[in-house]
FIPA-41001 format. One record per residue (C-alpha): x, y, z. Coordinates in pm, whole numbers, padded with zeros to 5 digits, always signed. Layout:
XYZ
...
***
This chain:
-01335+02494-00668
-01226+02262-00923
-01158+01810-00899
-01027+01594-01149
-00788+01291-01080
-00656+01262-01422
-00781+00938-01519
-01114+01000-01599
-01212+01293-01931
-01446+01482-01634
-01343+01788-01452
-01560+01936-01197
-01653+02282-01054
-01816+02381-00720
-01934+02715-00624
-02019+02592-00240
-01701+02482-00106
-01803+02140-00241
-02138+02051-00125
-02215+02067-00490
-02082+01989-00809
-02119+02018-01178
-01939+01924-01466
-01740+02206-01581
-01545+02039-01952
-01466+01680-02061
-01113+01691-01978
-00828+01482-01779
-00726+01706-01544
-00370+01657-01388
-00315+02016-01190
-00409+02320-01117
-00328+02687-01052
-00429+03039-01029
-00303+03350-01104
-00347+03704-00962
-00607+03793-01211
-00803+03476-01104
-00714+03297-01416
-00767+02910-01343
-00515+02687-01560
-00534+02358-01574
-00299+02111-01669
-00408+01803-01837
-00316+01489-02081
-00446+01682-02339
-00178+02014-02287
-00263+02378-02094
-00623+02499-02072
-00741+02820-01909
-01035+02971-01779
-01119+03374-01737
-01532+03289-01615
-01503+03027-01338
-01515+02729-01536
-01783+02799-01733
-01570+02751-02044
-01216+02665-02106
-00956+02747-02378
-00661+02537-02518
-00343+02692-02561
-00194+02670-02847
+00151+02595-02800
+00137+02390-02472
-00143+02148-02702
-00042+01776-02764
+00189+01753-02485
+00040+01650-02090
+00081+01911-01876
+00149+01768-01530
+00227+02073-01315
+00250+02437-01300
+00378+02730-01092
+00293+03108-01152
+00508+03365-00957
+00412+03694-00788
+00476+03858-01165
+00177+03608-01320
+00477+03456-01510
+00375+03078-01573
+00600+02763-01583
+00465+02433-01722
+00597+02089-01624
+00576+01873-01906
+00495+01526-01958
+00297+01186-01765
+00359+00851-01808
+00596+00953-02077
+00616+01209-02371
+00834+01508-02162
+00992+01745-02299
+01115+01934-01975
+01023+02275-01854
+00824+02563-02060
+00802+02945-01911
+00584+03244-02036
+00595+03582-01968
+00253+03689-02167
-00044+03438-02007
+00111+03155-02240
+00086+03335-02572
+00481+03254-02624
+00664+03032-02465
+01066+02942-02392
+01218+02616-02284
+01387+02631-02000
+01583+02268-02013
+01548+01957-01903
+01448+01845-02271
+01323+01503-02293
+01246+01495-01922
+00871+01418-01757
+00856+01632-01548
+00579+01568-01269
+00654+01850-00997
+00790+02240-01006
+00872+02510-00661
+01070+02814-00640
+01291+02832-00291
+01322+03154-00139
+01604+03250-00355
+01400+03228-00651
+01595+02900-00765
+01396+02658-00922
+01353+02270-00835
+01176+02063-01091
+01063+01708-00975
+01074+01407-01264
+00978+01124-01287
+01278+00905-01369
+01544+01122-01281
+01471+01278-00922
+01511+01655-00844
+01717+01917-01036
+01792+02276-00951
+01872+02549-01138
+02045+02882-01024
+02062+03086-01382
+01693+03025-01526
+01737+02666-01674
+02087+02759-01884
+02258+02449-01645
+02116+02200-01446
+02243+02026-01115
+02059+01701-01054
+01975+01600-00652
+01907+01263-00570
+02120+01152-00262
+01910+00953-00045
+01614+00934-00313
+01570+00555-00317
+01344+00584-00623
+01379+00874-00878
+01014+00971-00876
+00993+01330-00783
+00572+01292-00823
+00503+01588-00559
+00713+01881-00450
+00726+02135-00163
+00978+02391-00023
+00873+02555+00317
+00976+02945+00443
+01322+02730+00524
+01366+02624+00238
+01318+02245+00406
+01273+02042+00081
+01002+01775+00084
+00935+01517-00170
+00637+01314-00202
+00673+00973-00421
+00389+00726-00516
+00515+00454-00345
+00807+00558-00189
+00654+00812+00096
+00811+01177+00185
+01159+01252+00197
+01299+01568+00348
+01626+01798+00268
+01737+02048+00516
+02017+02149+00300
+01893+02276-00037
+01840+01895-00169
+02193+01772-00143
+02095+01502+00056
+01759+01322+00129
+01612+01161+00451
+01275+00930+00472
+01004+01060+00705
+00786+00820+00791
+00679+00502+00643
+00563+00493+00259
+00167+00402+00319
+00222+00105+00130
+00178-00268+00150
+00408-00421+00454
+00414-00763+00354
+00599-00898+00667
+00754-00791+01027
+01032-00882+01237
+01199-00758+01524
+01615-00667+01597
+01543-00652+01946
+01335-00466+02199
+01448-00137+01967
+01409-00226+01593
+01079-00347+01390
+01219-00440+01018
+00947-00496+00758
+00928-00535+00380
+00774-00329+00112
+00745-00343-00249
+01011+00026-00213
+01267-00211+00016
+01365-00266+00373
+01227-00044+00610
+01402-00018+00985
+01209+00184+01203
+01343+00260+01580
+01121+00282+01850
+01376+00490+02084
+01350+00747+01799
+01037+00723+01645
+01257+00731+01286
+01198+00525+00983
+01530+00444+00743
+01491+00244+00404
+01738+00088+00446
+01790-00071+00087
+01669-00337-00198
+01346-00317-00419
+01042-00525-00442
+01093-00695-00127
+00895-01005-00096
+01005-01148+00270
+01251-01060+00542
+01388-01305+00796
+01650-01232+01057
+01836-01463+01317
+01914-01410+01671
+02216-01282+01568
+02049-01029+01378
+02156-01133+01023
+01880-01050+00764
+01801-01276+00463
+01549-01041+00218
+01347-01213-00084
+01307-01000-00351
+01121-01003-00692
+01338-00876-00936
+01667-00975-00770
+01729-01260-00601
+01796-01354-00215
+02027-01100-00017
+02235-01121+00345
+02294-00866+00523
+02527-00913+00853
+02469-00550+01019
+02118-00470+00996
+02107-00353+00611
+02412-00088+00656
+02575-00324+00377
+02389-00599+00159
+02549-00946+00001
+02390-01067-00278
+02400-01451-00236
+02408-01720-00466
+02004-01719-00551
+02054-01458-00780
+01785-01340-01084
+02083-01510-01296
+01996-01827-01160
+01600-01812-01109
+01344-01483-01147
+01269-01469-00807
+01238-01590-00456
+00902-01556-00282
+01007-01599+00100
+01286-01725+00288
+01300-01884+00670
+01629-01878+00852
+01680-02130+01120
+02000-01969+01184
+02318-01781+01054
+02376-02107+00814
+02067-02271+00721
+01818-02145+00492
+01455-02254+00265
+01424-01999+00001
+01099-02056-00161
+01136-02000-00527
+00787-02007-00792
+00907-02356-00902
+01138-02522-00605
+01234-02517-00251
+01595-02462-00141
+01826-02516+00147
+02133-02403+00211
+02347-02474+00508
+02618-02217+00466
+02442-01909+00448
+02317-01893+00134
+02692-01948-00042
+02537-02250-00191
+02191-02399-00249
+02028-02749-00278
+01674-02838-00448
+01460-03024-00200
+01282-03288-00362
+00907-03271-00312
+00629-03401-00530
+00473-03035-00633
+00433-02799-00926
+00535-02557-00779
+00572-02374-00470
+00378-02075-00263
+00462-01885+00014
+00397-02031+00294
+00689-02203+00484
+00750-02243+00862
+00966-02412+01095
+00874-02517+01530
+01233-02690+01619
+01308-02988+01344
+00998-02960+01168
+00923-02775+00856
+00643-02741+00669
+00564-02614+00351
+00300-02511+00091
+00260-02624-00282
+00013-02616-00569
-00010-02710-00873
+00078-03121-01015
-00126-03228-00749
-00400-03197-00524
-00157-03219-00213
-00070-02849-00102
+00075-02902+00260
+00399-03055+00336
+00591-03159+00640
+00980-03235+00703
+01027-03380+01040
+01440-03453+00953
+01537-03060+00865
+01375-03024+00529
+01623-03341+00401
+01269-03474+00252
+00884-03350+00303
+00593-03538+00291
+00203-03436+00217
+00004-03366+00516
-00306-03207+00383
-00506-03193+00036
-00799-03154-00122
-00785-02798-00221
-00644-02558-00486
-00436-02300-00352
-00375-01971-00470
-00008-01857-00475
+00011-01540-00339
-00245-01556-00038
-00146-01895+00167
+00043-01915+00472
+00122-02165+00753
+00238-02126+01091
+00326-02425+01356
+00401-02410+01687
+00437-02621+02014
+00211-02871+02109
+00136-02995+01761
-00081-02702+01671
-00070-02612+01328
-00237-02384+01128
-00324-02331+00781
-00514-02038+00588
-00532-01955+00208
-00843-01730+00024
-00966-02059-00141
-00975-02249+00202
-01205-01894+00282
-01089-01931+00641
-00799-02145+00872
-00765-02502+00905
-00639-02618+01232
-00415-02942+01332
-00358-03041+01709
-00147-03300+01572
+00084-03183+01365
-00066-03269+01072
-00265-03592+01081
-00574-03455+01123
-00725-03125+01011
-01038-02935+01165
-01198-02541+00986
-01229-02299+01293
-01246-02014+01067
-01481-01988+00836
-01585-01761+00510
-01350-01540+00573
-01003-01434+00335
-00711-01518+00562
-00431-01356+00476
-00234-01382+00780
-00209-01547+01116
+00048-01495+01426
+00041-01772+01682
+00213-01721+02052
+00326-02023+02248
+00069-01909+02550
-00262-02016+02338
-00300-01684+02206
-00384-01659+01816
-00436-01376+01588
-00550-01402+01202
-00589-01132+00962
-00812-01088+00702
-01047-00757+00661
-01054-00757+01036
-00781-00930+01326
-00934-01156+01460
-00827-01363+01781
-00814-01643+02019
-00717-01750+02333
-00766-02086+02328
-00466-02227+02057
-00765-02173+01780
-01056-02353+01891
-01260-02027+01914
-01221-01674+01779
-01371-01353+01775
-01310-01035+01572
-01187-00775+01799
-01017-00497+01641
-01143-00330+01287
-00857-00119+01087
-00943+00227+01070
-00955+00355+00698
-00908+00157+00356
-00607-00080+00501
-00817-00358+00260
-00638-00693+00462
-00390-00705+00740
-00091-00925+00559
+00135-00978+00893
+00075-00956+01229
+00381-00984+01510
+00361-00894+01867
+00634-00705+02071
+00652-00653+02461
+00291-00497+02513
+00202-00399+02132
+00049-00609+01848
+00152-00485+01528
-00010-00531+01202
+00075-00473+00856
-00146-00380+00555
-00206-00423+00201
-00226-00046+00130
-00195+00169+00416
+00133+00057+00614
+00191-00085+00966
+00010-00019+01259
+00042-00051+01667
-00194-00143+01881
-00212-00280+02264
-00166-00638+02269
-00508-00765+02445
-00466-01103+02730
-00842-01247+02685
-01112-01326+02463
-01398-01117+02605
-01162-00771+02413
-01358-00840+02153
-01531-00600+01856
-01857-00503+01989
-01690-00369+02356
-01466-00123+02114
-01833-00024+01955
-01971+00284+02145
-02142+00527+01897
-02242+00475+01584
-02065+00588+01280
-02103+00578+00885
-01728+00587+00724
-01634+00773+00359
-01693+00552+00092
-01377+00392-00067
-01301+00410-00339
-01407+00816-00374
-01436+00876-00658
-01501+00531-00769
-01618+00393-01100
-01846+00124-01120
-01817-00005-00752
-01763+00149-00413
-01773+00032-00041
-01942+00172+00236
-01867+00085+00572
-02062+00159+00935
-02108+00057+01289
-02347+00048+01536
-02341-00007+01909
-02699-00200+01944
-02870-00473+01788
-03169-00259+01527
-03288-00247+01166
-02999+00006+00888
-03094+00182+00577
-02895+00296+00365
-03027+00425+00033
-02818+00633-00235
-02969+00962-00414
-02847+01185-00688
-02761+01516-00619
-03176+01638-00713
-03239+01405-00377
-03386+01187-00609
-03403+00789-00457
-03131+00549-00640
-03100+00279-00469
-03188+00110-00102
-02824-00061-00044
-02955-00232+00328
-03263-00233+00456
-03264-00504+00745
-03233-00614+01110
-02852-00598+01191
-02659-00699+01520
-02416-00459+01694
-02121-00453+01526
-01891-00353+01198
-02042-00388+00856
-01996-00275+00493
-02211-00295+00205
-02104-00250-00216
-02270+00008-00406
-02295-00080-00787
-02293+00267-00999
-02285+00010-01371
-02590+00210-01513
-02539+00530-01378
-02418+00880-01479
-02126+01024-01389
-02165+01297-01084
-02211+01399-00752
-02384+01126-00569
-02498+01107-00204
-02570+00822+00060
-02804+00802+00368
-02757+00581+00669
-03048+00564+00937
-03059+00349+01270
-03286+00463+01526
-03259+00802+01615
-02922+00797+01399
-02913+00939+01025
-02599+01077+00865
-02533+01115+00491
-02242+01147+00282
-02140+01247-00036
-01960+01045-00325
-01860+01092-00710
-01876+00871-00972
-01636+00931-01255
-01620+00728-01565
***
């Protein structure tokens, strides 16, 4: 068994199924693949090496030498085909009939290209990186290229089933599956990606936004659709189900039937570089926060106004409970909250004192004068029961990255953890940790009985929407458990994470793979409940590493790799 991730010169061997490792060559392994004869080639930055002794040593080939070699495919004859090419540097696809003594191109010159699978006609799909899929019929004399439905042109992985079902994995962009020999493309699922905000069409339709566009999923169908745009920042939508989308790259965009068609309105990247969110009050009226201004328009985004406020520049929190707005800034001042009480004709401060960063603020108001205000620098919320006058922290040390409020008292916040209360703020508790690496929850929206919560890194997720306080973290806490260590591998620094369902004293303690003692990591008296703890690897070897928890009667230990 061999592991390499391609950024780091190490590639490993295991002759246990992986309870062990050892460095095999100081390569940057991209792929791998066996033939018949149990010849191991590897593709790397560095061109095609093989191995005839199980990794013990490794040979360059000659030809395939100062090229990367990002995938490869050997048929039932032990006939090889090489995928050239990485970040860039691709010079299409290679073939050898001989164990890669002599080679032949078979097209695509020019081309990275990432991916490579025969169907069960024996025609060949290559997967590249800027260009999507191509097929050819007659060995690589002609080409056809496939990329209907393919947001995104990266073919990065590529699979063809005993139906010759199609599927395409992207970086970003998530699968996409053709059920007619690649002449047209659907999404499966939702790219595990960051979902930087949610609304709803609806009982029916959850909309969110993702650096790869729109995505429209339907809860009657369990389907996801992209349904358009790139490097979505925001979406809003009214109650008549028009959608206003922020982008990067782009500018502002209306769409009137849920993203079957797009307008591109008059906030365009001709006329500033981008627009960071965007709140619609209704069909007409619009803020567009841009980096250095806030906008209004009051005829759907056909034309635009500056609003004059006494900032640097702007951030992206904005929100609106009946006439009043209020906004964030940073940047000429120390003033970084602002409120509109006339429709956002003027603002005025309501809140200072600290610096802001601009990507990680938000506000939300609603009724009763309850306002609320989080940002990583803050390091938790600030609460107003008076719209503004006077300001309280009910949230403390904690990155707050996102915070729902209901009109019934109920309050949730995001940061590593959602945490909630049912008293309009005035006490929390954490009562629901992500499963897996989702690293912060970045929006959280409730529909009918669900709460749903997007992430940073690992998409959006559905839970049951809880009615009281006491559902908090340590009733969800039954059995103990020690979770993989993220990043794996991971060079210098790594995170461990564990629970525990009573109140005792946790190791944890690190050893090579001699069961030598590293490190102790915890050694102390902890309360039930969700914890993680940062493993430091700065003066350390690369290699197989492995970590010990103990509580009680409880020990479990897992392995990790370092690679530099």
């Amino acid at each position: 068994m061999f592991a390499g991730d391609g950024q780091y010169t190490q590639l490993y061997r295991s002759t246990d199924y992986g309870d062990n490792w050892v460095l095999s060559a100081n390569l940057r392994p991209l792929v791998f693949a066996t033939d018949s004869n149990n010849i191991v080639y590897a593709g790397t930055h560095y061109g095609l090496f093989a191995t005839t002794d199980n990794g013990l040593t490794w040979a360059q080939n000659n030809f395939l030498s100062n090229i990367p070699v990002s995938s490869i495919l050997i048929d039932s004859a032990n006939n090889i085909y090489c995928g050239t090419g990485y970040y860039d540097n691709g010079n299409g696809v290679f073939y050898s009939t001989d164990g890669g003594n002599n080679w032949i191109q078979l097209g695509l010159e020019g081309k990275v290209v990432l991916s490579l699978a025969f169907d069960s006609q024996g025609n060949l799909y290559a997967g590249t990186k800027q260009d999507g899929l191509f097929k050819t019929t007659d060995f690589g004399q002609s080409w056809t290229q496939h990329k209907n439905g393919l947001y995104r042109k990266e073919v990065f992985r590529l699979k063809i089933n005993q139906q010759d079902n199609i599927f395409i994995g992207s970086e970003n962009e998530g699968v996409f599956r053709s059920t007619n020999n690649g002449n047209s493309f659907e999404q499966i699922g939702l790219p595990i990606s960051r979902v930087k905000n949610i609304v709803f069409s609806g009982d029916s339709l959850i909309i969110t936004s993702t650096p790869s566009g729109v995505q429209k999923y339907n809860r009657l169908t369990n389907m996801w659709t992209n349904i358009g745009l790139q490097n979505v920042e925001a979406v809003s939508i009214t109650k008549s189900n028009y959608l206003f989308v922020a982008t990067l790259d782009e500018g502002l965009f209306k769409s009137m039937d849920l993203g079957q068609t797009w307008q591109l309105t008059n906030l365009t990247k001709d006329t500033l570089m981008s627009v960071y969110n965007v709140l619609s009050i209704n069909n007409d009226t619009l803020f567009a926060l841009t980096e250095f201004n806030l906008r209004i328009s009051f005829n759907g985004g056909q034309s635009w106004s500056i609003v004059p406020i006494n900032t640097g520049f702007f951030s992206r929190g904005i929100t609106a409970n009946f006439n009043t707005i209020f906004v964030t800034g940073y940047g000429s001042t120390t003033d970084i909250l602002y409120k509109s009480t006339n429709f956002g004709l003027s603002f005025d401060s309501v809140f200072s004192g600290f610096s802001l960063q601009p990507e990680n603020n938000l506000i939300i108001a609603i009724e009763n004068g309850f306002v609320f205000l989080g940002d990583s620098n803050i390091r938790g919320i600030m609460r107003s029961t008076n719209e503004g006058f006077s300001w309280e922290q009910v949230i403390f040390d904690k990155n707050i990255v996102s915070i729902f409020a209901r009109t019934d008292g109920k309050i949730f916040a995001g940061s590593d953890s959602i945490y909630f209360s049912s008293d309009f703020g005035k006490t929390w508790t954490s009562f629901f940790q992500p499963i897996g690496n989702v690293n912060f929850v970045s929006d959280i929206k409730s529909l009918a009985d669900k709460l749903y919560f997007g992430t940073y890194r690992t998409g959006l997720y559905e839970i049951e929407m809880i009615t009281s306080v006491n559902y908090d973290e340590n009733n969800l806490i039954k059995s103990y458990h020690l979770l993989q260590n993220y990043p794996n591998p991971f060079n210098p620094l790594t995170k461990i994470q564990f629970t525990i369902p009573k109140s005792e004293i946790v190791q944890i303690k690190v050893y090579d793979i001699l069961g030598s003692e590293i490190k102790t990591l915890l050694n102390e008296y902890k309360q039930l409940g969700t914890y993680e703890v940062e493993f430091d690897a700065i003066n350390l070897p690369s290699g197989v590493y492995f970590y010990r928890m103990i509580s009680g009667s409880y020990t479990e230990t897992k392995k990790m790799i370092l690679l530099r």
